[in-house]
Each structure stands twice: as structure tokens, then as C-alpha cells.
LOPA-300931 format. One record per residue (C-alpha): x, y, z. Coordinates in Angstrom, 1 decimal, always signed. Example, Ala and Ser with C-alpha at 12.3 -4.5 7.8 and 13.67 -1.06 7.14 Angstrom:
R:+12.3:-4.5:+7.8 $
R:+13.7:-1.1:+7.1 $
END
This chain:
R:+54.3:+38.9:+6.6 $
R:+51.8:+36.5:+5.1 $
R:+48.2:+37.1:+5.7 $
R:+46.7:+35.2:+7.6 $
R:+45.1:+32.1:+6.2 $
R:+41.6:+32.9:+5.5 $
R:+38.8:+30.0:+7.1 $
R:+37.1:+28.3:+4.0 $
R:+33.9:+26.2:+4.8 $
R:+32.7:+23.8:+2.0 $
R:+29.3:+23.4:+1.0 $
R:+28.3:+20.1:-0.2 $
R:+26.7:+20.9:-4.0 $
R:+23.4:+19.0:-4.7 $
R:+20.7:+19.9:-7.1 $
R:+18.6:+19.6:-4.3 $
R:+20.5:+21.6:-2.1 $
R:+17.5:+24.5:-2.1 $
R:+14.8:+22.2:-1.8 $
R:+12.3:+23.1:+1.0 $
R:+8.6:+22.9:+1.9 $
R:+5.8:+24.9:+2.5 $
R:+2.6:+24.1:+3.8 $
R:-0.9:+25.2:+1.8 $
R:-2.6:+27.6:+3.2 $
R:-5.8:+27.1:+5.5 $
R:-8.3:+26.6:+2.6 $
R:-6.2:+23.9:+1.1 $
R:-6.2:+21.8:+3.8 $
R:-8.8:+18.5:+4.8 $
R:-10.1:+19.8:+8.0 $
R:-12.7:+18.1:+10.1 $
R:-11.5:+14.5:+9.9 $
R:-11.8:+12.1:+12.7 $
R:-8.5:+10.4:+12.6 $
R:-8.0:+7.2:+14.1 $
R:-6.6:+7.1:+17.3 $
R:-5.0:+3.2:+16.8 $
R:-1.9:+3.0:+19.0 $
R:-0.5:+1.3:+16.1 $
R:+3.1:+3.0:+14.4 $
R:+1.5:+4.0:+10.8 $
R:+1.2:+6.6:+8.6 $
R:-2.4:+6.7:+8.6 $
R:-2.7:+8.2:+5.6 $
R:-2.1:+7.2:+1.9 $
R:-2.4:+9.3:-1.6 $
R:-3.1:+8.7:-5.5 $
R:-3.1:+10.9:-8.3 $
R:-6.8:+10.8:-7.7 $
R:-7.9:+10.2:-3.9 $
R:-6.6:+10.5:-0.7 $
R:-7.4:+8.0:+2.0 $
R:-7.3:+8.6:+5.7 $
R:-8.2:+5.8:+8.1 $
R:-10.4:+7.1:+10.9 $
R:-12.6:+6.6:+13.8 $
R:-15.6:+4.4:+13.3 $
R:-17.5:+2.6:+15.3 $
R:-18.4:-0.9:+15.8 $
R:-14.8:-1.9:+13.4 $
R:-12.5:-0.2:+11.3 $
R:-13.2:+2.0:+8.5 $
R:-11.0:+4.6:+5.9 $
R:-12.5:+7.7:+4.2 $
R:-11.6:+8.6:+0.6 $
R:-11.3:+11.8:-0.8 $
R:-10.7:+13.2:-4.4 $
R:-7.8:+15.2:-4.4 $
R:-9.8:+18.2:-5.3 $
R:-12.0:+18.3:-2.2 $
R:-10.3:+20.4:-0.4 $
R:-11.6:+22.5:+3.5 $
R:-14.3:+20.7:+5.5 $
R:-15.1:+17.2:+4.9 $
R:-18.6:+16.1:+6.0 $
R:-19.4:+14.5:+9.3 $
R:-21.5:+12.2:+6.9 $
R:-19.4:+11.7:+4.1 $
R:-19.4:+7.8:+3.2 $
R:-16.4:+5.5:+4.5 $
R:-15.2:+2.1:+3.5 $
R:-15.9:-0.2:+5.9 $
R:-16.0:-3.9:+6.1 $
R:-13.7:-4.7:+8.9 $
R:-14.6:-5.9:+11.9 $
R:-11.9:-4.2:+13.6 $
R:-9.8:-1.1:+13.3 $
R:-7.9:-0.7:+10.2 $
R:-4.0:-0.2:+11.1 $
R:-2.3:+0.3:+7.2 $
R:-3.6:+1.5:+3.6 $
R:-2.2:+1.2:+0.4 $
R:-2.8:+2.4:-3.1 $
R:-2.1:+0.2:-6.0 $
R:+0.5:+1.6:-7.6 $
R:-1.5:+0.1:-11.5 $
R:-4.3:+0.7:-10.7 $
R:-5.7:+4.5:-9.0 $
R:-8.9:+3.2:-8.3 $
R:-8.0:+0.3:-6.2 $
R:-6.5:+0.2:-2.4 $
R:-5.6:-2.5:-0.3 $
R:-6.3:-2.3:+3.8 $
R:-4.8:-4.2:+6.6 $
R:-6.7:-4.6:+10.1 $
R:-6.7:-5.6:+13.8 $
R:-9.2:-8.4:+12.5 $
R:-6.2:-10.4:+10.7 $
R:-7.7:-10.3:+7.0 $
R:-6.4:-8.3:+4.3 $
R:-9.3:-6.6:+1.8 $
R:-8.9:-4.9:-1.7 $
R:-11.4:-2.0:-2.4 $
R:-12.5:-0.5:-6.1 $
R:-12.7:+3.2:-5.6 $
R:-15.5:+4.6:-8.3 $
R:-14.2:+7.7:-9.5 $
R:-17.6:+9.6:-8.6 $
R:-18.6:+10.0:-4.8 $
R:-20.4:+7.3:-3.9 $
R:-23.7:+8.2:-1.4 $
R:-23.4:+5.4:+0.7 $
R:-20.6:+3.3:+2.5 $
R:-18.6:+1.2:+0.5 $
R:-18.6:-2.1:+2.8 $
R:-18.8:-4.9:+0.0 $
R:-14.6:-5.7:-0.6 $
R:-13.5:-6.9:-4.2 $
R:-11.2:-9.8:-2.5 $
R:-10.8:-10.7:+1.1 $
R:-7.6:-12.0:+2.3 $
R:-7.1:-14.3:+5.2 $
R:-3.9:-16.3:+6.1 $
R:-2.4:-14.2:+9.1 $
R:-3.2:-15.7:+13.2 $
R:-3.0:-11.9:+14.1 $
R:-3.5:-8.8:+13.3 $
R:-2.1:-7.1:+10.1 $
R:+0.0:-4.4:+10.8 $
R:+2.1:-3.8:+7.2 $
R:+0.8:-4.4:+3.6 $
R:+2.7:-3.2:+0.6 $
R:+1.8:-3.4:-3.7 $
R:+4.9:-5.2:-5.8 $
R:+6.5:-2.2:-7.4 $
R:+6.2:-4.0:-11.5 $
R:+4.1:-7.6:-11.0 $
R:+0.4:-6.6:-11.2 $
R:-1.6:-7.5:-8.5 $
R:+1.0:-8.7:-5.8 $
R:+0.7:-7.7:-2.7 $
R:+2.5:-8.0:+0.2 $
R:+1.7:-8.3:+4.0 $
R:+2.9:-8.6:+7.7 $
R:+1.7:-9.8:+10.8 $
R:+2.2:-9.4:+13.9 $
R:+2.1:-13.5:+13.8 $
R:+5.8:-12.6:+12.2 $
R:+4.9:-13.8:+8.9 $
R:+5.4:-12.1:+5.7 $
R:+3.0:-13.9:+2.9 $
R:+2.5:-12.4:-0.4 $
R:-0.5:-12.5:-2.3 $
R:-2.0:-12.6:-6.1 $
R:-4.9:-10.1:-5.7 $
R:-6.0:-11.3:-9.3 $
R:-7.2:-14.7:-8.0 $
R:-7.1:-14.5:-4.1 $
R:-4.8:-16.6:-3.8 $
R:-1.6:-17.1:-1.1 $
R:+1.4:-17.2:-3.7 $
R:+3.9:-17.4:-0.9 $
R:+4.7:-17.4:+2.8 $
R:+7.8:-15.8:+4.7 $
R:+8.0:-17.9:+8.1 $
R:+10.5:-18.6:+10.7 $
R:+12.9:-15.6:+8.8 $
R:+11.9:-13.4:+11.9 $
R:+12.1:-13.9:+15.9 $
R:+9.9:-10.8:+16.8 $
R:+7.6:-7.8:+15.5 $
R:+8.1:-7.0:+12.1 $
R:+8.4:-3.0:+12.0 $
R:+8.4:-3.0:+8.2 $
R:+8.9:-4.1:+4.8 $
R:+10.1:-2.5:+1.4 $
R:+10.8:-3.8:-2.1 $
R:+13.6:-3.0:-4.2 $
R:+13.4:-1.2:-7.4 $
R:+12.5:-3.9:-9.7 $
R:+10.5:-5.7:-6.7 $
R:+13.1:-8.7:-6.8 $
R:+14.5:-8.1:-3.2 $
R:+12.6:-7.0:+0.4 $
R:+14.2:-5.7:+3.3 $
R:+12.8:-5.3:+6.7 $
R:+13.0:-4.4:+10.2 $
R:+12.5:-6.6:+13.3 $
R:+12.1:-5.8:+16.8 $
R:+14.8:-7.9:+17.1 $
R:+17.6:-5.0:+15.9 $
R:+18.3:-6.8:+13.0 $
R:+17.9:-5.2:+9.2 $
R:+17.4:-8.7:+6.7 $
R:+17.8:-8.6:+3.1 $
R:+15.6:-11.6:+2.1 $
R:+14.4:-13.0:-1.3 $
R:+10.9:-14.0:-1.1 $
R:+11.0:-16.2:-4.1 $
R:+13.4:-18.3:-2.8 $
R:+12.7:-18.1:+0.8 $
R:+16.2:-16.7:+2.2 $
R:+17.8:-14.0:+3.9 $
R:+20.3:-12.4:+1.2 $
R:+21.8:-10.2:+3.8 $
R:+21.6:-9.5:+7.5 $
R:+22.9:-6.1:+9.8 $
R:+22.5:-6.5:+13.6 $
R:+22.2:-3.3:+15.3 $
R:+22.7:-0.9:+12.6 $
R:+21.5:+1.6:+14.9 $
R:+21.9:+1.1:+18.5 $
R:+18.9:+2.7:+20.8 $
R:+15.9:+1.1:+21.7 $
R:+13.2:+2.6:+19.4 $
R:+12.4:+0.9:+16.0 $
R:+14.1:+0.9:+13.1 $
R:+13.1:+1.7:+9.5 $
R:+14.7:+1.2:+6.2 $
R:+14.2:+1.3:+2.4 $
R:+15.9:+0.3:-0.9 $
R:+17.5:+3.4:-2.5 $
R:+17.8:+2.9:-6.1 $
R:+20.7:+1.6:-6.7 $
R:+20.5:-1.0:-4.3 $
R:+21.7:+0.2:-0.9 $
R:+19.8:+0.5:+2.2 $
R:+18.5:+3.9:+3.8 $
R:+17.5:+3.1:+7.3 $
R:+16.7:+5.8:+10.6 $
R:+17.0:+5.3:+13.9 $
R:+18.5:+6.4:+17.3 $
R:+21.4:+6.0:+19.1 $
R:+21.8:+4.9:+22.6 $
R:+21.4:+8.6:+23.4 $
R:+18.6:+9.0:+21.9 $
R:+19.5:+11.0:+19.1 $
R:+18.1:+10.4:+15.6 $
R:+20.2:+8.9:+13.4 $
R:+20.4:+8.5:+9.3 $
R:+22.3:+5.7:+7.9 $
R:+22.9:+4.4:+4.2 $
R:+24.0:+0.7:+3.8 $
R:+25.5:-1.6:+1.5 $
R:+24.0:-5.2:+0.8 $
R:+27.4:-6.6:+2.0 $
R:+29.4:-4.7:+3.2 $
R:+28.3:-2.4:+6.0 $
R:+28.0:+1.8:+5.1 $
R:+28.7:+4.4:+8.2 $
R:+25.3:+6.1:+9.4 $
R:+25.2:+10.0:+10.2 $
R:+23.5:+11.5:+13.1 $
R:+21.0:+13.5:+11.4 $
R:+19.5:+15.3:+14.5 $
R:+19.2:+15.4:+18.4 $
R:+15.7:+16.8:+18.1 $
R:+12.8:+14.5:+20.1 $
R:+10.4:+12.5:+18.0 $
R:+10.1:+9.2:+16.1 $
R:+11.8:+9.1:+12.7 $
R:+9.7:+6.8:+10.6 $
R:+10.7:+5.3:+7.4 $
R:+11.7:+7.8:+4.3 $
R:+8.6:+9.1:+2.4 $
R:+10.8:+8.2:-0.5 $
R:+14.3:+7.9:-1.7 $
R:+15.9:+10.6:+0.0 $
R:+12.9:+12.2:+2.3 $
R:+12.7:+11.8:+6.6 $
R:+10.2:+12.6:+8.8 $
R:+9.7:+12.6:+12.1 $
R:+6.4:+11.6:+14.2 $
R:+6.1:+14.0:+17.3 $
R:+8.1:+16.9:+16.0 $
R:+7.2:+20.0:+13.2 $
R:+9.8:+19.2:+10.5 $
R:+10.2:+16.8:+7.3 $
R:+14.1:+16.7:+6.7 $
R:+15.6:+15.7:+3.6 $
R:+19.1:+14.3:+2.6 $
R:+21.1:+13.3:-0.4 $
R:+24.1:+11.4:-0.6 $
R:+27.5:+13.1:-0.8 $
R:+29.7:+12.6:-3.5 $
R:+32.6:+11.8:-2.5 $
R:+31.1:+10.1:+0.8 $
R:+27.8:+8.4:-0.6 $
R:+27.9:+6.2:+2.9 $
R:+26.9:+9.5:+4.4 $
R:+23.6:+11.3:+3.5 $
R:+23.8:+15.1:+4.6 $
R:+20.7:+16.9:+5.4 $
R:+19.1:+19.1:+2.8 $
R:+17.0:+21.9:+3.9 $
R:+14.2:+21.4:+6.7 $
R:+10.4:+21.7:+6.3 $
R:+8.6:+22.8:+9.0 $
R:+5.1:+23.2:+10.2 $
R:+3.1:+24.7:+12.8 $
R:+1.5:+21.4:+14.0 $
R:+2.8:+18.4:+15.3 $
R:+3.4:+15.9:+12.3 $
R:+1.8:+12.6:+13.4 $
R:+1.4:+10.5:+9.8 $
R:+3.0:+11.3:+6.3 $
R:+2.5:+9.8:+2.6 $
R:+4.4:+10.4:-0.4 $
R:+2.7:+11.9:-3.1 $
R:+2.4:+9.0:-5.7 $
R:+4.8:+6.7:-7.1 $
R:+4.3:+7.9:-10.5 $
R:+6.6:+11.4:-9.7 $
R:+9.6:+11.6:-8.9 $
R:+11.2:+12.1:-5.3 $
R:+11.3:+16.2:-4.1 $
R:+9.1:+18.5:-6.4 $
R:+5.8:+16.3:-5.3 $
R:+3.6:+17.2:-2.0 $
R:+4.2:+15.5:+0.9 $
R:+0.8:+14.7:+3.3 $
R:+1.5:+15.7:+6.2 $
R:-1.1:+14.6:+9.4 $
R:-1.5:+17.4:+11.2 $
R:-3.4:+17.4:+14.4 $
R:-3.7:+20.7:+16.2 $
R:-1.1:+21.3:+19.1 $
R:-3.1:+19.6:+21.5 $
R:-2.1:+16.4:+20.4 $
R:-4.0:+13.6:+18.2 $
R:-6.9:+13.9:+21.1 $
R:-8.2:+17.9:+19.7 $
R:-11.9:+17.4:+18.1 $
R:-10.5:+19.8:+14.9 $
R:-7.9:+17.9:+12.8 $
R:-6.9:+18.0:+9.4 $
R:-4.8:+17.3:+7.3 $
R:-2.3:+19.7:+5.0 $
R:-0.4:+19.3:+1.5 $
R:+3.4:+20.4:+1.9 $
R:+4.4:+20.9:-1.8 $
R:+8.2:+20.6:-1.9 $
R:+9.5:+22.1:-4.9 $
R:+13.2:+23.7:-5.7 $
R:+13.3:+27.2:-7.1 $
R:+12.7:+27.6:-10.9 $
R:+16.4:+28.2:-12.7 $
R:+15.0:+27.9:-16.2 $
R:+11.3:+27.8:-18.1 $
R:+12.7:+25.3:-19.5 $
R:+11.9:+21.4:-18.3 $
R:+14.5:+20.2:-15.5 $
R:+15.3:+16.9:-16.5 $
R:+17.8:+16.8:-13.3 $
R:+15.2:+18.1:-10.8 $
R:+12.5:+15.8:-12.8 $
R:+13.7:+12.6:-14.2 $
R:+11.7:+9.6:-15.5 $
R:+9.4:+8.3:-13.1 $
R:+7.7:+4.4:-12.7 $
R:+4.1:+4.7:-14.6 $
R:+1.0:+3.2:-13.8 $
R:+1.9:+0.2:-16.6 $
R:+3.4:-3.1:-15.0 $
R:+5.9:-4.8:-16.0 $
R:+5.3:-8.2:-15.0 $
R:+2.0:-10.2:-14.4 $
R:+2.5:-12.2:-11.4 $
R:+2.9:-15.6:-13.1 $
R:+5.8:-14.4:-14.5 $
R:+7.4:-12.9:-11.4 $
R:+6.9:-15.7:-9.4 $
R:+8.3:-18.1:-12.1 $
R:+11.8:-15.8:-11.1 $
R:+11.5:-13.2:-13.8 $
R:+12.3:-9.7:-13.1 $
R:+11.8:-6.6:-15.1 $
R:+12.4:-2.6:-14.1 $
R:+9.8:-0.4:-13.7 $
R:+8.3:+1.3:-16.9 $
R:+9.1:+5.0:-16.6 $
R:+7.2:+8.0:-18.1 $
R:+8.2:+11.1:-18.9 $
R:+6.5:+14.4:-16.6 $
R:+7.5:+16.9:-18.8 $
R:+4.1:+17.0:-20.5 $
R:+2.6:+16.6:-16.6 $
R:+1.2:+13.1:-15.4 $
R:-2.8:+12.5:-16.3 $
R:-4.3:+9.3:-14.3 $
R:-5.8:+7.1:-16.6 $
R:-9.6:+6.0:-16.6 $
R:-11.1:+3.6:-14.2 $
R:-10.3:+0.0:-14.9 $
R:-11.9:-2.5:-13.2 $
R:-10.2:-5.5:-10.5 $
R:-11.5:-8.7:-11.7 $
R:-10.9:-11.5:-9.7 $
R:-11.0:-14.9:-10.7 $
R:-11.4:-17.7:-8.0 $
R:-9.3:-20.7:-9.3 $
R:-11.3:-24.0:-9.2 $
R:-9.2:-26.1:-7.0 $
R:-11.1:-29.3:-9.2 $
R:-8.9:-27.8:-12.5 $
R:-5.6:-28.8:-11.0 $
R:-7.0:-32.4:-10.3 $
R:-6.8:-34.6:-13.8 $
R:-9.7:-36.9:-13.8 $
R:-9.3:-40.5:-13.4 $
R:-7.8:-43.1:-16.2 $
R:-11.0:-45.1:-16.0 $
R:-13.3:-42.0:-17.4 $
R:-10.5:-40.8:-19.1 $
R:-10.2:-43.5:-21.0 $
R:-13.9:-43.9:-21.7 $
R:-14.1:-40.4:-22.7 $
R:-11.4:-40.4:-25.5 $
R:-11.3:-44.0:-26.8 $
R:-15.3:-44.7:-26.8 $
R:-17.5:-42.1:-27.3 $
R:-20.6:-44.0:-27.4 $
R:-20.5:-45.2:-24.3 $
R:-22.0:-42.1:-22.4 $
R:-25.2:-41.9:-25.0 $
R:-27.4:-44.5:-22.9 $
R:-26.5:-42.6:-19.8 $
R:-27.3:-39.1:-21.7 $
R:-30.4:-40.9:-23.2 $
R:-31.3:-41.6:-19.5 $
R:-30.8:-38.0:-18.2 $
R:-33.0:-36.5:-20.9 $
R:-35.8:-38.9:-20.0 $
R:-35.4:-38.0:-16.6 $
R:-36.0:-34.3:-17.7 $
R:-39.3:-35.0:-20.2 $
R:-41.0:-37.0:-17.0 $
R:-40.4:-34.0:-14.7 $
R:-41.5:-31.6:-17.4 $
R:-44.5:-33.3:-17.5 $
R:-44.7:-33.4:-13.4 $
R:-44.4:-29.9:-13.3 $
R:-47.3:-29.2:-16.1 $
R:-49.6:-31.6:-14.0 $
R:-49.0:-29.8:-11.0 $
R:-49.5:-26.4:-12.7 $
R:-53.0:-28.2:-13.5 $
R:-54.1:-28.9:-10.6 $
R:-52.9:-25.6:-9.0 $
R:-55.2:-23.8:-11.6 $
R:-58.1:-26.0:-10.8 $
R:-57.7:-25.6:-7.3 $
R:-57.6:-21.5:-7.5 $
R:-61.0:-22.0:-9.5 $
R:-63.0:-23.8:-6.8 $
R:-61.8:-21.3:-4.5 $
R:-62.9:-18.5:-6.2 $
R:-66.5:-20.6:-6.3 $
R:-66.6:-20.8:-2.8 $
R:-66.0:-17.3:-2.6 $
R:-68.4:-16.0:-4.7 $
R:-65.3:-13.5:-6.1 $
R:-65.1:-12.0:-2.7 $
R:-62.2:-11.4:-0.5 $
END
């Protein structure tokens, strides 16, 4: 007889197939940091190849503490913050040009850019290089334009999305009436030509911020109640997480136009909140970071790569920076002790995800190109509807941050876009000599008050002299 027919099972390849985490051990770790306790859904925490920012606690407003990568175990209780706001600060972002500058969002409805000095500075930094005000309410969401320098993106809960040229303070556009409710948040495409958010409204919206329309819309794209989150994957689709009606978390990957299928990923408790990266989920509430990858035959379906887990509760993550690429880079993770956010000893811990080493050799598969700290664009030039890709760099040699470079910000005189009138126009170009009495005047003016001032400095002199007659050069 024919044996019996042997049970096969398949295993999706994918070069990031052994991929997991592991946490640093203890002395790795930021410990002692009074996180803030904003009920507001963020990720609290943001990372550079040179600092790491956390917001916190602070009295009397809002505040965010900056650390150098390096400065690892126990943080001061006196270590200097940036502060400025006059209420608590809900979102952080690093410029993705620029190390040494971040951007903060806060209760207080302003926006403010910070220059980070490379050293350790001894007091609070409270003086902001730009402040941005536009919003009614407060500002939940900002986000840097992946290639234009100094654009920046933010989102109220007024439910406008306005984007902004840092480099002159400056409102360059405003997003209004494109959403009904809360905005939950907001991502750029690869070459920053395209955003895509979430509403509390269950709707996904492709929009085009230059010319002020929705591209794209997906109603219900998951169906529970909690908030949805999505991204841009490279190529152009949309990774989103969610829940279904049964609460289960779910992982979905979408077209622009025509709708993808989504994947329940998991029926474990917690919040999913938007992908670190391409390709990376984590949940608030639970112990794991989960990754997927598309499958090849089925890209509409991302299947789950392998799960990193920790011993706290994960409350806040941040990729490591946009200058690596997606799996190999650590992941920081906000880990409050199992007690909750509400223990007095919290801390935060790297979780380096990395794949096994196959070769000594460079992986160019496991490590491709990567966006650099170089834009592409200035912001004149996106906004006049020019688009560029990122400029990539190589990490086979590793990644060094470049130097310090300065944000200068230069206020526009409103007076320069306002020609001057025909009648002094016309004066000033066809007859010259018609200012000279009037500039003979002014100098006359000057000599006479000269001369006022030289008098006065007189009589002040001979006054002191008396005085000190009448004194007899006593006290």
C-alpha cells in the first residue's frame, strides 16, 4: 500500500525571519526618570544618534529631559530639562537634518523648536529657537518632512493639520475641514509628497497637503472601537493596526486605491500603537514588540516575525533614528516597573534587535541604504510642488553624526512683500536730487542736537563741581 501522505507545514522564508530582541542589561538602562503621567496616547519618548529625549513630570508646565546616548544608569534628580511651556508637553520630535535640534508639541497650543548643545548644559534650557502658534487647542501630533529642511508638521486637537517652515516661523499651510473629529496621527510618505492619517472618525485619508485634498479615503479598515494607526511602507501602501469588534489586534497592509485584506496579528490585551518603522508593532499595556514582513506571494498579508519580549509593561516606544535601517537598530522601549506608570522607580531600556551574523562580511540585505541627515529639498522648493527621494548613505562603514550646526531663523519683514508707492517710486528712480534738501535737513537736525547734548554735558559737569564745594569733598 502507499504510505501514508506525510503532513508538510510551510514556513514563510524572510531574511528577517530570525530577527528578535533582547533587552540591555540593568546597567544599560536610564533609571530614575520621572516620566510624565499625560493621559495623552504618545510615545513619550524620542531618540537621535546623539540624545535621547523623555518628556517628564515638571511642575508649574511641561518640560522634556535630554540625555546623550552614552549616559547610561541613574539620571540625576537635578539634571537640567527644557522647559518653556506653560503646560504639559504631549509629543517630541527629532529633526531628522539636524541631531541637535527637536521640536515639542504641548497642552498650551504652541509648537517650539529647541537647539540641543552637544555638551550638558548646567542649567534649564527654557529660551526656544522659534515658537509656533496657529492651533485653538492643544497640540497632540508634530512630525519633521522626511527631505524639505525645516518643515514641520503638526496636529491639533482643533482638527487641523498646518505645516510649518521652521527656517522663518512661518505657517506655510493649513489642513482644515479634511477631518470631522480627533486626529490620532499623521505620517509622510517616503519622499514626503503624500500624508496619511487617522481620525476618530474610523476613516484612514490619503491627503495631499500641497494641494489641499484627500487622494484616498478607507472607512473602517479595522472595525473595533479603539484608535487606529497607520504609516506609509515604502513602496507606497499603507500599514495600519487596530482591533476588531472582538477586540483582537489586528495588522493590516493597504493599497492607495484599492483596498488590501488585514491579518489578525494577535488576541493578546493592549493598545497597538503605530509601527516603530516599516515593518515593526508594538503594543502599549503588554511585554512584547512584534514584528512582520510581507509575504511574497500574499504581500496584502504581513506575517508576524519573531516576538520581543520584556519583563516590564511597555508604555512608550521610539525607533532608533531615521538614519538606519528598519530591524538591526534598538528600539526604546518605556518601561515602568510592574506596578504600572504610577511606581516612583522607572526607567527606560534599549532593546537592540539584531538578526544572527551569517557572514563577517557586510549584509547588504539585512542593511541596505538608509535616508542621511542631508535634505533633499529646501522648503521653497517643496512647496513650489517639487519632490525628491531621500538621500541615502551607506552603514557599512557605520553611521557618525555630524557636528553641531546651528537653526537660524529668519523672521520675514512682512514690509518686503509690500512694493512702495508710484509716487516715491517714481521720485526715487527718475530724480535723484530731490531727496538732498530733505537729507540736508536731517543732517542739520543731527549737528543742533549734537550740540544740545555737549551743552547739557556742560552744565552737568558744572553742576557736580558746585556740589562737591558744598560738600567740602565729603560724603
Amino acid at each position: 500500500c502507499a504510505p501514508p501522505a506525510m503532513s508538510r507545514r510551510v514556513v514563510r522564508q524572510s531574511k528577517f525571519r530570525h530577527v528578535f530582541g533582547q533587552p540591555v542589561k540593568a546597567d544599560q538602562m536610564y533609571e530614575d526618570i520621572r516620566v510624565s503621567k499625560v493621559t495623552w496616547d504618545s510615545s513619550f519618548c524620542a531618540v537621535n544618534p546623539k540624545f535621547l529625549a523623555i518628556i517628564v513630570e515638571s511642575g508649574g508646565g511641561g518640560a522634556f529631559i535630554v540625555l546623550p546616548l552614552t549616559k547610561t544608569g541613574r539620571v540625576d534628580k537635578n539634571h537640567p530639562l527644557v522647559t518653556g511651556h506653560t503646560a504639559p508637553v504631549l509629543d517630541i520630535d527629532w529633526c531628522p537634518h539636524n541631531d541637535n535640534v527637536i521640536a515639542s508639541a504641548s497642552e498650551d497650543t504652541t509648537v517650539m523648536v529647541w537647539q540641543i548643545p552637544d555638551y550638558v548644559p548646567v542649567r534649564n534650557i527654557t529660551e526656544p529657537v522659534v515658537t509656533l502658534e496657529g492651533h485653538s487647542k492643544r497640540v497632540g501630533i508634530i512630525s519633521w518632512h522626511p527631505t524639505a529642511r525645516n518643515v514641520l508638521l503638526s496636529a491639533g486637537c482643533d482638527n487641523l493639520v498646518i505645516l510649518w517652515n521652521v527656517g522663518t516661523g512661518e505657517m506655510l499651510l493649513a489642513l482644515e475641514d479634511m477631518h470631522t473629529d480627533l486626529i490620532y496621527n499623521v505620517g509622510w510618505n517616503r519622499n514626503g509628497s503624500l500624508l496619511v492619517t487617522t481620525c476618530k472618525d474610523k476613516k484612514v485619508r490619503v491627503i495631499d497637503p500641497r494641494k489641499q485634498q484627500v487622494v484616498a479615503e478607507k472607512a473602517k479598515p479595522h472595525d473595533g472601537a479603539r484608535p487606529i494607526r497607520a504609516i506609509f511602507m515604502a513602496d507606497g501602501k499603507i500599514f495600519t493596526t487596530g482591533f476588531s469588534k472582538m477586540s483582537e489586534r489586528q495588522l493590516g497592509l493597504w493599497d492607495l486605491v484599492r483596498d488590501g485584506g488585514s491579518r489578525q496579528a494577535s488576541a493578546a490585551p493592549g493598545t497597538p500603537q503605530s509601527p516603530a518603522e516599516p515593518g515593526r508593532a508594538r503594543g502599549r499595556g503588554c511585554a512584547g514588540c512584534q514584528g512582520c514582513s510581507p509575504a511574497a506571494r500574499a504581500p496584502q498579508e504581513p506575517h508576524a516575525l519573531p516576538r520581543s519580549r520584556t519583563q516590564q509593561l511597555i508604555w512608550g516606544t521610539d525607533p532608533d533614528p531615521p538614519h538606519f535601517c528598519p530591524f538591526p537598530c534598538p528600539v526604546l522601549t518605556l518601561s515602568p516597573s510592574p506596578q504600572e506608570r504610577f511606581a516612583p522607580h522607572e526607567g527606560l531600556r534599549p532593546s537592540p534587535s539584531t538578526p544572527p551574523p551569517q557572514s563577517d562580511l557586510f549584509q547588504d540585505d539585512l542593511y541596505p541604504d538608509t535616508p542621511g541627515p542631508e535634505p533633499a529639498l529646501e522648503a521653497d522648493e517643496w512647496l513650489s510642488g517639487k519632490d525628491a527621494e531621500p538621500i541615502l548613505i551607506s552603514l557599512r562603514d557605520g553611521y557618525v553624526p555630524v557636528k553641531n550646526r546651528e537653526l537660524k531663523v529668519v523672521k520675514k519683514n512682512i514690509l518686503d512683500n509690500k512694493p512702495p508707492s508710484g509716487l516715491r517710486r517714481g521720485h526715487s528712480a527718475c530724480e535723484p536730487d530731490f531727496s538732498r534738501p530733505a537729507l540736508e535737513e536731517v543732517l542739520q537736525e543731527i549737528r543742533a542736537l549734537k550740540e544740545m547734548v555737549q551743552a547739557q554735558e556742560k552744565r552737568i559737569s558744572d553742576l557736580e563741581n558746585k556740589l562737591c564745594q558744598f560738600t567740602n569733598g565729603t560724603d
